[in-house]
PDB file of N, CA, C and O in Angstrom:
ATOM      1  N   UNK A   1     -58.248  42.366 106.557  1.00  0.00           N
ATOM      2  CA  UNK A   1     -56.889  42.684 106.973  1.00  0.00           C
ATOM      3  C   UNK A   1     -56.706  42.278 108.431  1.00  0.00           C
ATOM      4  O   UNK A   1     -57.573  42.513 109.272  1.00  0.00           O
ATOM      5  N   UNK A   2     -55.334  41.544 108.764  1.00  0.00           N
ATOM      6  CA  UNK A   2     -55.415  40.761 109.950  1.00  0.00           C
ATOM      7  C   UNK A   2     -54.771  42.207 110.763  1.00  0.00           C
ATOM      8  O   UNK A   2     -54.275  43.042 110.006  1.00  0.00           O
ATOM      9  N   UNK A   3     -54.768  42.449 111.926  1.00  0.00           N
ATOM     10  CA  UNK A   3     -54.618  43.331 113.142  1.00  0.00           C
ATOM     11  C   UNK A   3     -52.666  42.630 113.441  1.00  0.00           C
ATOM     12  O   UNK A   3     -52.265  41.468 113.380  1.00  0.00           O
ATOM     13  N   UNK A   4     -52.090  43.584 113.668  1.00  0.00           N
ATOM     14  CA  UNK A   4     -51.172  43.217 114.002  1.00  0.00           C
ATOM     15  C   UNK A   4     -50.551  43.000 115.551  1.00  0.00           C
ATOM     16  O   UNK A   4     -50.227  44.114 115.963  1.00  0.00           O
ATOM     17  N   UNK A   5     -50.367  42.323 116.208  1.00  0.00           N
ATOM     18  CA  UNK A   5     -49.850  42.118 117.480  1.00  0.00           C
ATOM     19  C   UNK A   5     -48.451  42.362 117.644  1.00  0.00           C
ATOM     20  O   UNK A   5     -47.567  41.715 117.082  1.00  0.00           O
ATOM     21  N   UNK A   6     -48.204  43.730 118.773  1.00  0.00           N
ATOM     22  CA  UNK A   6     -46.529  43.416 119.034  1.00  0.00           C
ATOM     23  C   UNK A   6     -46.385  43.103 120.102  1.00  0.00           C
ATOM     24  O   UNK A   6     -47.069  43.368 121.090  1.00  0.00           O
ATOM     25  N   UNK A   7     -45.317  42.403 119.981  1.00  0.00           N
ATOM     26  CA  UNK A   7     -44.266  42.089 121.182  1.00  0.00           C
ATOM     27  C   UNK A   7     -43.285  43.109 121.589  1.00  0.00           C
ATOM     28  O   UNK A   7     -42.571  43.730 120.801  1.00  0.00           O
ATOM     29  N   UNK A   8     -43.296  43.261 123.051  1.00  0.00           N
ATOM     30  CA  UNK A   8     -42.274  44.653 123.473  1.00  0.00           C
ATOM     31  C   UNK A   8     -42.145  43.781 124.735  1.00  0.00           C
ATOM     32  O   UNK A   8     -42.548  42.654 125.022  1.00  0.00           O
ATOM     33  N   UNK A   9     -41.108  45.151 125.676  1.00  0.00           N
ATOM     34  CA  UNK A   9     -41.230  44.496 127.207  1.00  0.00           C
ATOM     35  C   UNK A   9     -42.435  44.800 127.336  1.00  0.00           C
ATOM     36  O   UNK A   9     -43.033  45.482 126.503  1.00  0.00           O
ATOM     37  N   UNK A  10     -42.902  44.389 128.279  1.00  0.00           N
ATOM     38  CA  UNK A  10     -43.438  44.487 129.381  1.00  0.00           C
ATOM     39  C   UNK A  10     -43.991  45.172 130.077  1.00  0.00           C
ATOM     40  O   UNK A  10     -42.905  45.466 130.577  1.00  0.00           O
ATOM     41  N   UNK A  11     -44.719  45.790 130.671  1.00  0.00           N
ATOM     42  CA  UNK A  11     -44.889  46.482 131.840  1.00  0.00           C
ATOM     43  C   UNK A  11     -46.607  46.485 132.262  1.00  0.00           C
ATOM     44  O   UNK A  11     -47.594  46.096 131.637  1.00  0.00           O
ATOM     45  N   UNK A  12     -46.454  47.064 133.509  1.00  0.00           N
ATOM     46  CA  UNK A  12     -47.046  47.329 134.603  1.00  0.00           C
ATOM     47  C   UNK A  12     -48.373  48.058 134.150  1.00  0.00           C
ATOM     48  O   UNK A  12     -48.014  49.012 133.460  1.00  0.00           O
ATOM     49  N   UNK A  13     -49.690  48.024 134.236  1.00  0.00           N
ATOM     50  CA  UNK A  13     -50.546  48.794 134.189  1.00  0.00           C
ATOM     51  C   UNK A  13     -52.163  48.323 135.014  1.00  0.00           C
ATOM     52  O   UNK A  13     -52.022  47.107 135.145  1.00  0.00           O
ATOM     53  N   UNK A  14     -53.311  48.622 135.498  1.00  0.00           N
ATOM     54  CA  UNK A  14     -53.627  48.375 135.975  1.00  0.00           C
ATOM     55  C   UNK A  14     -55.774  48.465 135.641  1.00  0.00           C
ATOM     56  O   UNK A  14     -56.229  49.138 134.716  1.00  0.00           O
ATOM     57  N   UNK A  15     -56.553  47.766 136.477  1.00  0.00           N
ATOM     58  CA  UNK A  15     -57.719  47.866 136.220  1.00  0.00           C
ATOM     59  C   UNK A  15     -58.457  48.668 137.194  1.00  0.00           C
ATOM     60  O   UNK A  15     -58.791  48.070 138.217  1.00  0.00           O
ATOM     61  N   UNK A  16     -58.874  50.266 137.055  1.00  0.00           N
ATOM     62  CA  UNK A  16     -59.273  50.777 138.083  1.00  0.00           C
ATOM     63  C   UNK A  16     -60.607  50.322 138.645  1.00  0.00           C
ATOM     64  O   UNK A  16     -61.272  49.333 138.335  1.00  0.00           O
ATOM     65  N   UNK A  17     -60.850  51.289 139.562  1.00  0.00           N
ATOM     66  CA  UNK A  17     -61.886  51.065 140.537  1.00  0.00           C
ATOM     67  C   UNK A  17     -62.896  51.965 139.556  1.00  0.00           C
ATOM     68  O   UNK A  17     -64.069  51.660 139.343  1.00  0.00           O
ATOM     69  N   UNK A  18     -62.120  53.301 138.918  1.00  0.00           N
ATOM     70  CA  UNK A  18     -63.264  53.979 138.157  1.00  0.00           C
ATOM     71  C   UNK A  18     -63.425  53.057 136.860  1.00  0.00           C
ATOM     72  O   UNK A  18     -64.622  52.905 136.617  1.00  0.00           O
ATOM     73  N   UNK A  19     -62.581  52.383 135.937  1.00  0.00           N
ATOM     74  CA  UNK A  19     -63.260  51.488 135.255  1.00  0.00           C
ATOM     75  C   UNK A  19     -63.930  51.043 135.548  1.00  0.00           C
ATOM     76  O   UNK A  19     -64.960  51.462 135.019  1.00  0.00           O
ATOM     77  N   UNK A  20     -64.186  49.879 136.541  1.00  0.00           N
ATOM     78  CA  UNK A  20     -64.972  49.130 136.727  1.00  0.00           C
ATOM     79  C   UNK A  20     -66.407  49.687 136.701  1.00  0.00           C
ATOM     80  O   UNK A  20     -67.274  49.119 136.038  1.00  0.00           O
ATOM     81  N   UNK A  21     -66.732  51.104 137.618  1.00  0.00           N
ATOM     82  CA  UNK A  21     -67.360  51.674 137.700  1.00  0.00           C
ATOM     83  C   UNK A  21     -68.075  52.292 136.435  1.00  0.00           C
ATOM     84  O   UNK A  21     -69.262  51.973 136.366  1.00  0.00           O
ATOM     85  N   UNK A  22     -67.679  52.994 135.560  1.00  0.00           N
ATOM     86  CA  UNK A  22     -67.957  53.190 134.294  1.00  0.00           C
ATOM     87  C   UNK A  22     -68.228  52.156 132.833  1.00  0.00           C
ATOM     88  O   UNK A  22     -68.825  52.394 131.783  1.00  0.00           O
ATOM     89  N   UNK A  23     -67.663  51.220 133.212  1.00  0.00           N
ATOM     90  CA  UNK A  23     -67.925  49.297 132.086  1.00  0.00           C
ATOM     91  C   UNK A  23     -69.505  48.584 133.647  1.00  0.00           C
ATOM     92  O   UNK A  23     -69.762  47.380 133.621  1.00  0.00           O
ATOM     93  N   UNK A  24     -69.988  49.162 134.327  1.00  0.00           N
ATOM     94  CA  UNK A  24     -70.640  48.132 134.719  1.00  0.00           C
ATOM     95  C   UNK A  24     -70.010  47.088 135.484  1.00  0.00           C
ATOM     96  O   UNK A  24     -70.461  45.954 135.643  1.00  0.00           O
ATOM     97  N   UNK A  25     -68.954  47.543 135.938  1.00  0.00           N
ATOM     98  CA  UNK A  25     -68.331  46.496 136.967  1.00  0.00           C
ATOM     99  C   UNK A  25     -68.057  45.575 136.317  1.00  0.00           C
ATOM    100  O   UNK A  25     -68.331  44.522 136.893  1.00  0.00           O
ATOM    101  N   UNK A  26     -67.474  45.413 135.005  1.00  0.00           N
ATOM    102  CA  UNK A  26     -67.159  43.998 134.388  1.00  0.00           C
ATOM    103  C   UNK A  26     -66.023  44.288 133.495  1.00  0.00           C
ATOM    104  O   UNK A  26     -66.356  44.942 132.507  1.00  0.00           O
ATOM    105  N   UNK A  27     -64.584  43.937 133.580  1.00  0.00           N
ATOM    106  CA  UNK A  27     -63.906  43.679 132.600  1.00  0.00           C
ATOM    107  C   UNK A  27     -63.287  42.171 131.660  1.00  0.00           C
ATOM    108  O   UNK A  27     -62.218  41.588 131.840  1.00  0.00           O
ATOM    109  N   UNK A  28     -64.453  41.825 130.588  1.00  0.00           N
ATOM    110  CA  UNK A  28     -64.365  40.755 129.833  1.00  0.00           C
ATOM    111  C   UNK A  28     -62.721  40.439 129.345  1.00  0.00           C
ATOM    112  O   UNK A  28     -61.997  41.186 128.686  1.00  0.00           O
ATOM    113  N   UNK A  29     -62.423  39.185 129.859  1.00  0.00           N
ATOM    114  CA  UNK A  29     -61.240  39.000 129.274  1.00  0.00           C
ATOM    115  C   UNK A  29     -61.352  37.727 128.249  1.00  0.00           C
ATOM    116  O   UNK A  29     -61.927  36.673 128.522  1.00  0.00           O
ATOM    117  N   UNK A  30     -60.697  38.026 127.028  1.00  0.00           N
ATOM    118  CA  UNK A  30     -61.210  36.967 126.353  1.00  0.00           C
ATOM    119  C   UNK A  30     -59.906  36.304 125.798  1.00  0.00           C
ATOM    120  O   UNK A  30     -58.736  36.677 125.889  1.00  0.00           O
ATOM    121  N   UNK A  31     -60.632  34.867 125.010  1.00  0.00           N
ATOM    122  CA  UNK A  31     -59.217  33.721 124.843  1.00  0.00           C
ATOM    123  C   UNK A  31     -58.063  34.630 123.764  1.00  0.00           C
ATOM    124  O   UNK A  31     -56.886  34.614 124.126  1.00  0.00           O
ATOM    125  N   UNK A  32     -58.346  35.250 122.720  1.00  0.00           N
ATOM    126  CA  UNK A  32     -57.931  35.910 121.744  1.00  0.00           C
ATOM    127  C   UNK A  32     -58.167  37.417 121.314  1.00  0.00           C
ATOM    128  O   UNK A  32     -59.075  38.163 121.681  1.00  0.00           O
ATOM    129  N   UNK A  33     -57.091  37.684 120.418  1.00  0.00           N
ATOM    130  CA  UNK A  33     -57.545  39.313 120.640  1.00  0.00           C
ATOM    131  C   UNK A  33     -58.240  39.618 118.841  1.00  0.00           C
ATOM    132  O   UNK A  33     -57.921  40.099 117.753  1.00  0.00           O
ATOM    133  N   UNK A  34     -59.404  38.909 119.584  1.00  0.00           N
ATOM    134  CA  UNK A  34     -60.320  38.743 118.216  1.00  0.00           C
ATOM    135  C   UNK A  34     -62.072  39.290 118.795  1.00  0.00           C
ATOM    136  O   UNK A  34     -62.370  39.089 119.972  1.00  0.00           O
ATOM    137  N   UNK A  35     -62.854  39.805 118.061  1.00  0.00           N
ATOM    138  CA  UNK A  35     -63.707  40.120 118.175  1.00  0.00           C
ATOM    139  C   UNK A  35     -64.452  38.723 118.751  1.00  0.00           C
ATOM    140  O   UNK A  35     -63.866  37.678 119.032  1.00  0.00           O
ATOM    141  N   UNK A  36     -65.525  38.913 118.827  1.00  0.00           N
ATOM    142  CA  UNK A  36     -66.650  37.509 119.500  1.00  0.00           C
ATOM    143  C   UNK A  36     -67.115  36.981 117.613  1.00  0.00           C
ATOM    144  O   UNK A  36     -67.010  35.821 117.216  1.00  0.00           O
ATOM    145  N   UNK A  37     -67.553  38.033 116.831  1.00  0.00           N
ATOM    146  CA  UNK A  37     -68.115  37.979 115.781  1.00  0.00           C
ATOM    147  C   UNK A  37     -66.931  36.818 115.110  1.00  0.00           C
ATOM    148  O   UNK A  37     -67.190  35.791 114.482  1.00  0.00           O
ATOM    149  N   UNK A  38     -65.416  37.436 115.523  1.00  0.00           N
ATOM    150  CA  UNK A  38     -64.614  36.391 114.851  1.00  0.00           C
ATOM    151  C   UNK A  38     -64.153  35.232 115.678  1.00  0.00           C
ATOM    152  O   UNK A  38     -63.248  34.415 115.509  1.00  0.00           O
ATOM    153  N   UNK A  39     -64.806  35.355 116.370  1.00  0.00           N
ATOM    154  CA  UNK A  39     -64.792  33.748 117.388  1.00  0.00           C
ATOM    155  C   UNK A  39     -63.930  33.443 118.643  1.00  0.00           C
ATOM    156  O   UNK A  39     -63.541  32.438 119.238  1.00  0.00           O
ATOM    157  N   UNK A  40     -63.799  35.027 118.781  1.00  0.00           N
ATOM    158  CA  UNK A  40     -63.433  35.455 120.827  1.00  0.00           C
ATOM    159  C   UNK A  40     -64.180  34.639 121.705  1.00  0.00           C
ATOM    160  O   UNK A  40     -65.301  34.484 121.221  1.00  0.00           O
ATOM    161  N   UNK A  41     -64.073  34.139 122.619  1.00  0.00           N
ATOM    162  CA  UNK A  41     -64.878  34.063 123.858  1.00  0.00           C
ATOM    163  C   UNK A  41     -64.290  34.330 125.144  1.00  0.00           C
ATOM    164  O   UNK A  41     -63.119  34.170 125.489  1.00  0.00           O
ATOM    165  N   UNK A  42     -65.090  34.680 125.682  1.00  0.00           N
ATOM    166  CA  UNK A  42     -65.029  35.123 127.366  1.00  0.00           C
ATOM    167  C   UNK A  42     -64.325  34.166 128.144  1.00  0.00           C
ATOM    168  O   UNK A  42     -64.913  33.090 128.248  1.00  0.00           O
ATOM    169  N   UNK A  43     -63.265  34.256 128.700  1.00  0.00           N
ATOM    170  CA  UNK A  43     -62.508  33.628 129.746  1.00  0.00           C
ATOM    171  C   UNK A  43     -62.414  33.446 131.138  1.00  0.00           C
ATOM    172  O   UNK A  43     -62.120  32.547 131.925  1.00  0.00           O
ATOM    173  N   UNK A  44     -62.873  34.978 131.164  1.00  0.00           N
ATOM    174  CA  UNK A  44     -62.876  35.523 132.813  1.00  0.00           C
ATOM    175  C   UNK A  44     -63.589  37.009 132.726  1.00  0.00           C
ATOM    176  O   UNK A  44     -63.720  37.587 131.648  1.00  0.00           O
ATOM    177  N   UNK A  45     -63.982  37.497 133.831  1.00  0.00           N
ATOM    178  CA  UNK A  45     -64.193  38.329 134.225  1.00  0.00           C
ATOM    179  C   UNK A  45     -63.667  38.725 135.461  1.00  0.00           C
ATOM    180  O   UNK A  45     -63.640  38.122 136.534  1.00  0.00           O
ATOM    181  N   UNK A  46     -63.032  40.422 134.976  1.00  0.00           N
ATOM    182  CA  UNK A  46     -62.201  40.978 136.368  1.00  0.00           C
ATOM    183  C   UNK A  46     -63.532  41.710 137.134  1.00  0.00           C
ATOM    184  O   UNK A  46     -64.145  42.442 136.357  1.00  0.00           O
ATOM    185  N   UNK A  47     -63.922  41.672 138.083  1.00  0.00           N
ATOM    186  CA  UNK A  47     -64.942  42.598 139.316  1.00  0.00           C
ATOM    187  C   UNK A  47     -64.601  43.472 139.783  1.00  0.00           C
ATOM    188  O   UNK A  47     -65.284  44.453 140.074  1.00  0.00           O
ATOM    189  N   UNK A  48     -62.572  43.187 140.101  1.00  0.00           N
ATOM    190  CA  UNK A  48     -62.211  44.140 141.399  1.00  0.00           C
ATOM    191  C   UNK A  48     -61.204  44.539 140.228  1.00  0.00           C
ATOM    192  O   UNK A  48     -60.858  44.087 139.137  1.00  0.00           O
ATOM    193  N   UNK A  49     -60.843  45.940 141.278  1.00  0.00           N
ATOM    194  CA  UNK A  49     -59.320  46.563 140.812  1.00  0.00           C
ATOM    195  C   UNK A  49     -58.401  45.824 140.928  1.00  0.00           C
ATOM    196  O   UNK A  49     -58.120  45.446 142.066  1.00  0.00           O
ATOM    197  N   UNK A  50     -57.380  45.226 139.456  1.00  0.00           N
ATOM    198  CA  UNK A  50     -56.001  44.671 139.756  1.00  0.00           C
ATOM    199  C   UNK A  50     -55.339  45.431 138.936  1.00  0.00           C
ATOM    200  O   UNK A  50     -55.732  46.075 137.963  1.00  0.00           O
ATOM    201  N   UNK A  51     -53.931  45.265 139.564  1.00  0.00           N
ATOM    202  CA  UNK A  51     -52.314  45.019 138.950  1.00  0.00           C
ATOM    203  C   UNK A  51     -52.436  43.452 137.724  1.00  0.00           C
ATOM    204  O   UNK A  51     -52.730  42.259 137.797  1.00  0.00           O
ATOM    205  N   UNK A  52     -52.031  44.375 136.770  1.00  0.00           N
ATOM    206  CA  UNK A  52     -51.603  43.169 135.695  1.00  0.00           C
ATOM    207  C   UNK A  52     -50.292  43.982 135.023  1.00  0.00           C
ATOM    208  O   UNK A  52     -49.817  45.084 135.296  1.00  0.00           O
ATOM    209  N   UNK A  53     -49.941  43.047 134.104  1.00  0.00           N
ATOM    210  CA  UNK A  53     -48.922  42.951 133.183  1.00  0.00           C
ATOM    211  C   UNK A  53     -49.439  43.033 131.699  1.00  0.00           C
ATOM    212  O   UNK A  53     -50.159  42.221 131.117  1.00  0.00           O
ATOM    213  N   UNK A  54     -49.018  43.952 131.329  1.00  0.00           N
ATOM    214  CA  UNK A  54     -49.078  43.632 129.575  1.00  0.00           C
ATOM    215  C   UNK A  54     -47.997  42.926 129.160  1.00  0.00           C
ATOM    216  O   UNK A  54     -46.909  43.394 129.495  1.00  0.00           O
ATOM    217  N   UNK A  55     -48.000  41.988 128.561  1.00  0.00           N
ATOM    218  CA  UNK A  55     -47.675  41.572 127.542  1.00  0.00           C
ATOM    219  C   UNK A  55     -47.285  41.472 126.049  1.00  0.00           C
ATOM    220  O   UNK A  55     -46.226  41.138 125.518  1.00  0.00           O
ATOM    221  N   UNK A  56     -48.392  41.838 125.573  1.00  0.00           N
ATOM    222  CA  UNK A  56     -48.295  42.068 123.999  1.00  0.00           C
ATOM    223  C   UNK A  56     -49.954  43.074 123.889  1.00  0.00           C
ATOM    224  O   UNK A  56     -50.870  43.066 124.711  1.00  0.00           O
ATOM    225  N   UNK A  57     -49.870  43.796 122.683  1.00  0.00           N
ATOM    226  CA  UNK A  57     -50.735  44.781 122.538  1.00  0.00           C
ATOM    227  C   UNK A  57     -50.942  44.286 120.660  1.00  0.00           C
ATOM    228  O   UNK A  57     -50.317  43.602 119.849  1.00  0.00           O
ATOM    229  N   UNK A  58     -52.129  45.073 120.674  1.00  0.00           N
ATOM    230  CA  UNK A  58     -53.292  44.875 118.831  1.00  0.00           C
ATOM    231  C   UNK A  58     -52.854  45.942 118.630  1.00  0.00           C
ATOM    232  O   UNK A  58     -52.954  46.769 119.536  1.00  0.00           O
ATOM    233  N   UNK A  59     -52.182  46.333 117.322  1.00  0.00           N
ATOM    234  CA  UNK A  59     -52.990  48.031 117.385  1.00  0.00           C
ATOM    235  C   UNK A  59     -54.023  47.742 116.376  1.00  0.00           C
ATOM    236  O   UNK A  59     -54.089  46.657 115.798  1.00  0.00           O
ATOM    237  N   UNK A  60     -54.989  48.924 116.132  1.00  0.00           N
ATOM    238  CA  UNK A  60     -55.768  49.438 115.352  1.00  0.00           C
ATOM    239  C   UNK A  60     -55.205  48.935 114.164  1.00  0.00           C
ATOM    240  O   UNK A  60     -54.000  48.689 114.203  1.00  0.00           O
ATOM    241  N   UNK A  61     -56.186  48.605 112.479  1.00  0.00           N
ATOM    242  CA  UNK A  61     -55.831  48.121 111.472  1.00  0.00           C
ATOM    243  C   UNK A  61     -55.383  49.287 110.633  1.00  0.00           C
ATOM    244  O   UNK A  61     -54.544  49.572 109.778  1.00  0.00           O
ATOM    245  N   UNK A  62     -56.633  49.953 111.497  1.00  0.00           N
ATOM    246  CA  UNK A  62     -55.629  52.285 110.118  1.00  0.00           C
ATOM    247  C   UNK A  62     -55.243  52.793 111.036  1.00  0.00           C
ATOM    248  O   UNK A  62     -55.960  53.783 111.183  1.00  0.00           O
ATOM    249  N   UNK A  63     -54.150  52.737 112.202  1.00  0.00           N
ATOM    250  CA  UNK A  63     -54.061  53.462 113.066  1.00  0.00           C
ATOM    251  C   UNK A  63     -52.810  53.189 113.868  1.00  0.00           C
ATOM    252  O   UNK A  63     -52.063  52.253 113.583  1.00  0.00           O
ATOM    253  N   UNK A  64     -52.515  54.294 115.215  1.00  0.00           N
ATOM    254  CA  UNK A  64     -51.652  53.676 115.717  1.00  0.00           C
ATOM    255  C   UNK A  64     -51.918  53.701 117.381  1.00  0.00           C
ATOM    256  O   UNK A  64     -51.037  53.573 118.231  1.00  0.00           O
ATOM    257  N   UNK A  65     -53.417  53.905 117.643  1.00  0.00           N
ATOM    258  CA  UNK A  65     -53.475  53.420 118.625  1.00  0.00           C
ATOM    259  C   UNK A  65     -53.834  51.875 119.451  1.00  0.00           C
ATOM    260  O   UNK A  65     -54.457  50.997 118.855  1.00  0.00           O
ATOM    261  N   UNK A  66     -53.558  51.770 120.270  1.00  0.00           N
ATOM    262  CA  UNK A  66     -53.738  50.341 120.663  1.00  0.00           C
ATOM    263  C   UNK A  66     -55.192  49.734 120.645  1.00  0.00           C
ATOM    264  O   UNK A  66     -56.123  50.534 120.741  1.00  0.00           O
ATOM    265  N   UNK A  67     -55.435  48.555 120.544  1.00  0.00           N
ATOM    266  CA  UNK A  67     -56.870  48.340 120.520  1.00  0.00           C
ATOM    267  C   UNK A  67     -57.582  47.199 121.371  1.00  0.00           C
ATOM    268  O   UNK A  67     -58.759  47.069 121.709  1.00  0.00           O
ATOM    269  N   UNK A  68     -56.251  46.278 121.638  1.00  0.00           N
ATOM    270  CA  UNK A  68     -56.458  45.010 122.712  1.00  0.00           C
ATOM    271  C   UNK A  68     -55.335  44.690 123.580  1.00  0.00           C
ATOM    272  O   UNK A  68     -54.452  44.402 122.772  1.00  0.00           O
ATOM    273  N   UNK A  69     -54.817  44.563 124.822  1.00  0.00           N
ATOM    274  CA  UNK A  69     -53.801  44.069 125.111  1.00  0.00           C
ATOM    275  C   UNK A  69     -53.993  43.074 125.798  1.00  0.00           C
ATOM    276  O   UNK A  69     -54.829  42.940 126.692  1.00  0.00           O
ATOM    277  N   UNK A  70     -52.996  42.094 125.300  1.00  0.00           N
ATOM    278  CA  UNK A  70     -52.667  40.546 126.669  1.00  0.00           C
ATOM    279  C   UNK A  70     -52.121  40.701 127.658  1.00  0.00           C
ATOM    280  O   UNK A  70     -50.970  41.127 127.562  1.00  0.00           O
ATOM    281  N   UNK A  71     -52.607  40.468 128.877  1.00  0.00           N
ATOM    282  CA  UNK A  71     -52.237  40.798 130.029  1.00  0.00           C
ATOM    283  C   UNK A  71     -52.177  39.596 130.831  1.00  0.00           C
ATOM    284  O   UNK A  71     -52.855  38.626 130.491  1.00  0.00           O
ATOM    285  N   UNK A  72     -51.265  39.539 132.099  1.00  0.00           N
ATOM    286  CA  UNK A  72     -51.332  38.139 133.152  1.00  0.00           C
ATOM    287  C   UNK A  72     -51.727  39.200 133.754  1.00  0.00           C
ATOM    288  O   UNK A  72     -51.624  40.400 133.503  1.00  0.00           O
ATOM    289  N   UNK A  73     -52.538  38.160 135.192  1.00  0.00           N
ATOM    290  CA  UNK A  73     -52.702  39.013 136.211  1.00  0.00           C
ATOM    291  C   UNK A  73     -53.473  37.884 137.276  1.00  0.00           C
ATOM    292  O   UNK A  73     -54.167  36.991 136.789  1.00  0.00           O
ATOM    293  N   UNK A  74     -53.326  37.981 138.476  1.00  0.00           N
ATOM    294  CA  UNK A  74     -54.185  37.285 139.521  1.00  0.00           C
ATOM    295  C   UNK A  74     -53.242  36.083 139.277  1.00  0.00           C
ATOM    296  O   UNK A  74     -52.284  36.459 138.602  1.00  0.00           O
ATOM    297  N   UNK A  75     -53.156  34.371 139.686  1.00  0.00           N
ATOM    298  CA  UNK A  75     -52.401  33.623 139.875  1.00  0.00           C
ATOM    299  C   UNK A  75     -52.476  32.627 138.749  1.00  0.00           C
ATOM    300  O   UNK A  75     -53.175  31.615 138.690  1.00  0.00           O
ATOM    301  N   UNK A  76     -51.232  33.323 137.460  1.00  0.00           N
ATOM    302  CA  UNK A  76     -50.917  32.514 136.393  1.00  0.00           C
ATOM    303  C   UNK A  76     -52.233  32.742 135.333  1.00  0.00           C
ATOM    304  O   UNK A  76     -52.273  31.899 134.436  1.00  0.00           O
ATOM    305  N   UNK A  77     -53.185  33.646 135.317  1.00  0.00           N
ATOM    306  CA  UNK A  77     -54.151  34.111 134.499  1.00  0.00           C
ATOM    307  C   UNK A  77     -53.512  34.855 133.412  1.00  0.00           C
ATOM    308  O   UNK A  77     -52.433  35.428 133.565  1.00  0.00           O
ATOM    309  N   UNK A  78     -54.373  34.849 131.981  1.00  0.00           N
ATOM    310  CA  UNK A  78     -53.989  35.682 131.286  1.00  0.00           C
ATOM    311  C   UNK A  78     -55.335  35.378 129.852  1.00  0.00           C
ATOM    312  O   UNK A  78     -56.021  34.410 129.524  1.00  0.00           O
ATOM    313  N   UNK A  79     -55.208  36.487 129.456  1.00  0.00           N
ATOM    314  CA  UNK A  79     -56.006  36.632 128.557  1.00  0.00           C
ATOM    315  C   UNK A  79     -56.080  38.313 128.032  1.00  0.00           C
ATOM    316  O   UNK A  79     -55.658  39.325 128.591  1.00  0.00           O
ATOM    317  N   UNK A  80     -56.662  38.166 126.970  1.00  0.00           N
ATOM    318  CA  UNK A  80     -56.718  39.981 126.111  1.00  0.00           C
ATOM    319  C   UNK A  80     -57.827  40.738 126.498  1.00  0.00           C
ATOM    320  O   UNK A  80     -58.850  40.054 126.491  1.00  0.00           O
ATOM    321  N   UNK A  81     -58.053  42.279 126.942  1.00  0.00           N
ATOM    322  CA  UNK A  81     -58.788  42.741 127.094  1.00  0.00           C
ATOM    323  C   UNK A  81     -58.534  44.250 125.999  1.00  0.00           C
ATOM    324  O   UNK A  81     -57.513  44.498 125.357  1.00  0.00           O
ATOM    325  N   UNK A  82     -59.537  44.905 126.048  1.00  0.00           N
ATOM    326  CA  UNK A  82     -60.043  46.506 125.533  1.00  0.00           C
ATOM    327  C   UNK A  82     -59.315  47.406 126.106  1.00  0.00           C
ATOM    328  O   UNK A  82     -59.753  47.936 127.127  1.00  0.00           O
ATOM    329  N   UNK A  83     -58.070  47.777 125.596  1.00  0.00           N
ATOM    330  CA  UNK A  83     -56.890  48.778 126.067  1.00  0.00           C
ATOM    331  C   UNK A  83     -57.198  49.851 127.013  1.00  0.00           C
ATOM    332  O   UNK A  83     -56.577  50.357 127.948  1.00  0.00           O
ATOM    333  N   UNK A  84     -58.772  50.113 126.292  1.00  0.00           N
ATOM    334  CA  UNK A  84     -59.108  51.589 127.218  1.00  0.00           C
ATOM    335  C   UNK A  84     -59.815  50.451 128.586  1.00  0.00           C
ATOM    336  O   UNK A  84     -60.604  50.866 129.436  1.00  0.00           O
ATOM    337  N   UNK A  85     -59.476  49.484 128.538  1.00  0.00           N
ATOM    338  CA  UNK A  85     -59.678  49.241 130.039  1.00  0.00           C
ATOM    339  C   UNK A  85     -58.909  49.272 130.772  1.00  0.00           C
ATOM    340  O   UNK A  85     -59.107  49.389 131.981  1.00  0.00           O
ATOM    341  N   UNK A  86     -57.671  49.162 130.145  1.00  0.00           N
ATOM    342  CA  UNK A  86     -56.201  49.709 131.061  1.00  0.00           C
ATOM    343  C   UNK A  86     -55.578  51.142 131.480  1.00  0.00           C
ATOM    344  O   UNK A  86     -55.595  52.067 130.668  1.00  0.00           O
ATOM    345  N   UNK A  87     -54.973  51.314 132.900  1.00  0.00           N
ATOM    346  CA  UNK A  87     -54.857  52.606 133.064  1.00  0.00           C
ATOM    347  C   UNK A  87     -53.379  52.362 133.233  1.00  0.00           C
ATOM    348  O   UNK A  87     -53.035  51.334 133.817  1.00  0.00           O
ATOM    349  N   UNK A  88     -52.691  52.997 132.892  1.00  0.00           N
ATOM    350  CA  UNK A  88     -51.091  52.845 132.841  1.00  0.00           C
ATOM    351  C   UNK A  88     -50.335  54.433 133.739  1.00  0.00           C
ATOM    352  O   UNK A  88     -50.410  55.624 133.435  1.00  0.00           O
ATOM    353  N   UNK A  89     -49.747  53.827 134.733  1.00  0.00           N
ATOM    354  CA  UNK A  89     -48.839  55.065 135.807  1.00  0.00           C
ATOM    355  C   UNK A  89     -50.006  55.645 136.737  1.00  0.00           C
ATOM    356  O   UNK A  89     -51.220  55.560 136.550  1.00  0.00           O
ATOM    357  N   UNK A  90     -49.455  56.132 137.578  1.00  0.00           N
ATOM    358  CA  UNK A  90     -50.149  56.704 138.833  1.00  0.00           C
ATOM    359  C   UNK A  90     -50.678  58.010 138.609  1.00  0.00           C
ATOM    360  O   UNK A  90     -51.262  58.603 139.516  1.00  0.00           O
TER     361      UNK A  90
END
């Protein structure tokens, strides 16, 4: 069963300093919001705390929480990361 992707606005959310801290200082961003097993690969890696943009979000295949979102961020970057790597509002 394919994962569904929506499209919404937009908004604002961000990569903390305690993420980073808790993932090992690494947030994998990859070409697709597909597992590696289904033929994801690594694009970038975030180090520091940023401001990004979501874009579009996965949810879950039995569920309704989120599971990947596409994000821009840094200059004209973009790629999907692990939702719970995003922290959304202050």
């Amino acid at each position: 069963m394919v994962n569904k992707v929506e499209n919404f606005e937009p908004y604002q959310a961000s990569i903390s300093k305690q993420t980073l801290i808790e993932w090992n200082g690494i947030v994998s961003v990859w070409n697709s919001p597909k597992s590696p097993l289904e033929g994801a690969k690594v694009v970038d890696e975030i180090r520091e705390p940023a401001e990004v943009m979501v874009v579009e979000e996965q949810q879950e295949t039995y569920g309704l929480k989120r599971k990947r979102a596409k994000i821009k961020y840094g200059e004209g970057r973009e790629g999907w990361v692990l939702s719970d790597a995003l922290t959304v509002g202050k």
